[in-house]
N, C-alpha and C positions, 0 to 999 in steps of 0.2 A: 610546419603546420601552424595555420591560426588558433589563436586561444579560442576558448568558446567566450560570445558576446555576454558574459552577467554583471549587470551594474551594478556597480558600487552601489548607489544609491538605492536599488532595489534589498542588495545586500543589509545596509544599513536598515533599511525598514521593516526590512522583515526579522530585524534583531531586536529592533526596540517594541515590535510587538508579543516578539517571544518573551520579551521584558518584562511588560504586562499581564500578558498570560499568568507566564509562571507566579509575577506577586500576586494574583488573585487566589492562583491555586494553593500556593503556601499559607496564607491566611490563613486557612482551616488546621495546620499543621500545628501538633498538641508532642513534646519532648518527649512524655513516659510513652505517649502511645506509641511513637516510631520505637523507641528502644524497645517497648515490650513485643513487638512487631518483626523486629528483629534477631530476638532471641528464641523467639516461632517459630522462623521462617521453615518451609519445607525448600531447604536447598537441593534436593532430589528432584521436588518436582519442578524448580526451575529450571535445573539442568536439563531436563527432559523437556518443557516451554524451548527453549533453545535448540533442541536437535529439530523439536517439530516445526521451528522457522527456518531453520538453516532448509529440510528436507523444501519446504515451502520455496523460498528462494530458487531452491533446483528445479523445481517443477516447475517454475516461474519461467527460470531460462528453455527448458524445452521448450514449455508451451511458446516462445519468444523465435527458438532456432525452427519450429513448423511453420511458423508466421511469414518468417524470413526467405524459406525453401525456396519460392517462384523467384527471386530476385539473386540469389545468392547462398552458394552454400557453407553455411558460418559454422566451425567446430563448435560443440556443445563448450567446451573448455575455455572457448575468446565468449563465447555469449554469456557464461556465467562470469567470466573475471571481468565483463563490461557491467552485466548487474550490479557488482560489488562494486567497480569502481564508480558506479552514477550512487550507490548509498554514501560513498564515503562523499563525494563532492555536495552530498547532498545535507550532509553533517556540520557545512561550515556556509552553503549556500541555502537559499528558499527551498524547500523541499521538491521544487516543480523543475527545479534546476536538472535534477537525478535524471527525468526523464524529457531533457535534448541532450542531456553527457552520453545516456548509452548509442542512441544513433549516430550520435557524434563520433565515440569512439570505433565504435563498429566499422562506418564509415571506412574511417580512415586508416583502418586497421586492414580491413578485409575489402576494400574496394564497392563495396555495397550503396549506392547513390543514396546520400542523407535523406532527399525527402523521400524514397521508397520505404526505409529506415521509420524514419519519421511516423509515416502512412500505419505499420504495423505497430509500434506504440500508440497512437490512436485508436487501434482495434483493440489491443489490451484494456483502454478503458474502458470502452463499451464492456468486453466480456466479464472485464471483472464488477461491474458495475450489474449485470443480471446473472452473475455468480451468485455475488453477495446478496442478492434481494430471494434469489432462489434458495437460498441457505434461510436467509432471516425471517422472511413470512412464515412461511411452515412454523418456525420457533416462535414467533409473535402468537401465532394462532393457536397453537398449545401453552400459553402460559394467558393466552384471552381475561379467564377470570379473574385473572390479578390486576396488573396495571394498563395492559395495552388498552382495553377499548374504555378507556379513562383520559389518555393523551392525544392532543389536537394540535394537528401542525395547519396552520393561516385556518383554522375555524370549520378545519376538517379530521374525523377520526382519522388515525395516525394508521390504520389498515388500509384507506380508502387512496391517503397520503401517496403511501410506499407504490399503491397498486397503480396509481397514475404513473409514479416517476417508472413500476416494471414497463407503461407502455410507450413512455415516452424513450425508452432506450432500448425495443425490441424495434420503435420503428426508426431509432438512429443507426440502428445495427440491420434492417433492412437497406436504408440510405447506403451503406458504403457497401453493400454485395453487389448494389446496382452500380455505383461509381467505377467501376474499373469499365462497361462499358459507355460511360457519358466524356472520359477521360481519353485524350489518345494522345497526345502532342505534349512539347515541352517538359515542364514542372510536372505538371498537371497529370503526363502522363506516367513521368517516375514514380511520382503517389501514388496513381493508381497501381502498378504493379504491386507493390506493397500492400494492395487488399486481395490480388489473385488467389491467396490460398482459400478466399472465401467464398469463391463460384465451386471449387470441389469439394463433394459430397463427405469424404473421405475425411478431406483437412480441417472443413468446417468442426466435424463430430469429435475428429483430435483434439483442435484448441476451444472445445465446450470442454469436452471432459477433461481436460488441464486445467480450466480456469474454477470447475468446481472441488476441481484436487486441492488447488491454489486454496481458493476459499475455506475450505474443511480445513486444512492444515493450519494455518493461521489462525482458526478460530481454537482449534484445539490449545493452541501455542496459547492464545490470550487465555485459553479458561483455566489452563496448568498454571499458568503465574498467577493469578486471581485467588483461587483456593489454596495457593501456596502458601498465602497467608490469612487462612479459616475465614474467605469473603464467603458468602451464602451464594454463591452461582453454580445450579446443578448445568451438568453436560448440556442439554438444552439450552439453555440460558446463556450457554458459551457463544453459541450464534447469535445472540441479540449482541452479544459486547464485540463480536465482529462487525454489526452496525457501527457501533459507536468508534471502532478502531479506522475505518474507512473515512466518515465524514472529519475524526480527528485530522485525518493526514492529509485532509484535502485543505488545511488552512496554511499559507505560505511563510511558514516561518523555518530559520534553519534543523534541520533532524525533525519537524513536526513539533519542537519545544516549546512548550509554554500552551499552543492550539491540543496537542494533543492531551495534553495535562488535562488544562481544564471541562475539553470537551467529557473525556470520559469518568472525570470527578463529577460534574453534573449529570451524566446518564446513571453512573450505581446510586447516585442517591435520589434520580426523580426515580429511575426502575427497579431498583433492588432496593430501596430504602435506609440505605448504609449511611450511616453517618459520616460527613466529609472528613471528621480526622481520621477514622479509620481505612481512606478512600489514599491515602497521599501515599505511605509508601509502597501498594500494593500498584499504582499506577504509576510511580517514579520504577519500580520492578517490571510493570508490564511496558512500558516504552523502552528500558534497555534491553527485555530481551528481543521485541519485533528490529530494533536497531542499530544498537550497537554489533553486534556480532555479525551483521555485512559489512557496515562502515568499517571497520575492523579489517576483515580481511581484504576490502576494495582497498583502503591506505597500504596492505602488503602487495597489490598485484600492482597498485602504482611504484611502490620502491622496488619492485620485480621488473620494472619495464627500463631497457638500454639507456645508459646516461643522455641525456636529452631530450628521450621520448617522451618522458611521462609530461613535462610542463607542453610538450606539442601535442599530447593526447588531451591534456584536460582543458 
């Protein structure tokens, strides 16, 4: 099997900006405060951040193996050891890598046509993109009196912001329910298959209520490591920092390092008003637990795979 296409070059530059990131973000980093930081630490409640991502992860691959159903029927056990292996390639690649590794691997695993493949991680972004906004509003709107209707994104209240982008992405998530009948031939058509599960009634209402499973769980995950070390974010608040964990990991650097850093060092301190050295190692804790612990076990399900699989899988 062919290697997957990632270049060098892309690879390199999304390292030398993780580069940057990260020195922005350590600036603020103050010696006593980490150690005192760490003699703090609620190591309970990180453990517990940790089961609630791994649990996340799993419900990530159902909602993934429903997606899949019309084209292919992928054991829940290959869909989730694909999860884990697109986080691990995604630990040493652009984070955007993870997601053509699992199609990819899928693919060629389970005979499943990459772009049909392809087509349903496309619909995961949508979903989880009005997951997260479904989560976050509601939370924005209850903490109103504090800072939300104080922040403006391009010279627009930041409620008004989010409310555009929820319809900009219920009518891209219209767009692909219609696509499978504008679609019939070639490429175009294997994609399409790959959005079938979204004309039924049935699969639609499964991978909604997966992706806001997804969502809670993850938010939960970021709010246990946060207050693990006494940051001031009640449970509510938890879903604002799941905003900030989404747009972190949308910036293409390897593991989200350095982008995720500084994204969510700037959000506790424009919205919870924390000061940024007390922000570093409660944020170096919340990006190992959303990702180390897949990358983790994806590096074990690649040295699980037959002597020569695993470099024709990735």
């Amino acid at each position: 099997m062919r290697r997957l296409p990632i270049s060098t070059l892309n690879v390199a530059a999304g390292y030398a900006v993780a580069a940057a990131l990260l020195w922005f973000f350590v600036r603020a980093a103050d010696y006593r405060v980490l150690v005192d930081g760490l003699r703090s630490a609620g190591w309970r409640l990180l453990a517990a951040g940790v089961v609630f991502r791994l649990l996340s992860l799993i419900a990530t691959s159902r909602r993934w193996q429903l997606l899949l159903l019309p084209v292919g029927a992928v054991p829940l056990r290959g869909i989730l050891a694909a999860t884990m292996m697109g986080m691990a390639v995604s630990a040493v690649a652009p984070m955007q890598a993870a997601e053509v590794a699992r199609p990819y691997i899928v693919s060629r695993r389970y005979g499943v046509a990459f772009s049909s493949a392809m087509a349903t991680v496309v619909v995961e972004w949508v979903l989880d993109a009005l997951a997260v906004l479904t989560l976050f509003l509601p939370a924005l709107m209850w903490t109103r009196g504090g800072w939300s209707n104080q922040v403006v994104v391009s010279g627009w209240p930041l409620e008004r912001a989010l409310g555009l982008s929820a319809l900009v992405a219920c009518a891209g998530f219209g767009a692909l329910r219609l696509a499978p009948r504008a679609m019939a031939t070639g490429h175009l058509g294997q994609f399409a298959a790959g959005l079938r599960i979204l004309e039924r009634a049935d699969g639609l209402v499964g991978v909604a209520a997966y992706s806001l499973l997804v969502a809670a769980l993850t938010a939960v995950s970021a709010w246990l490591s946060l207050i693990a070390f006494g940051l001031p974010v009640s449970f509510t608040s938890g879903f604002l920092v799941l905003g900030l964990v989404t747009v972190a990991g949308m910036i293409p650097t390897p593991a989200a390092a350095g982008g995720f850093h500084a994204v969510c060092q700037l959000g506790l301190v424009a919205f919870f008003n924390i000061d940024r050295a007390h922000t570093v190692l409660p944020v170096i804790a919340l990006h190992g637990v959303l990702y180390v612990p897949g990358a983790l076990l994806g590096a074990l399900c690649f040295m699980a795979l037959p002597r020569g699989a695993g470099a024709s899988a990735a």
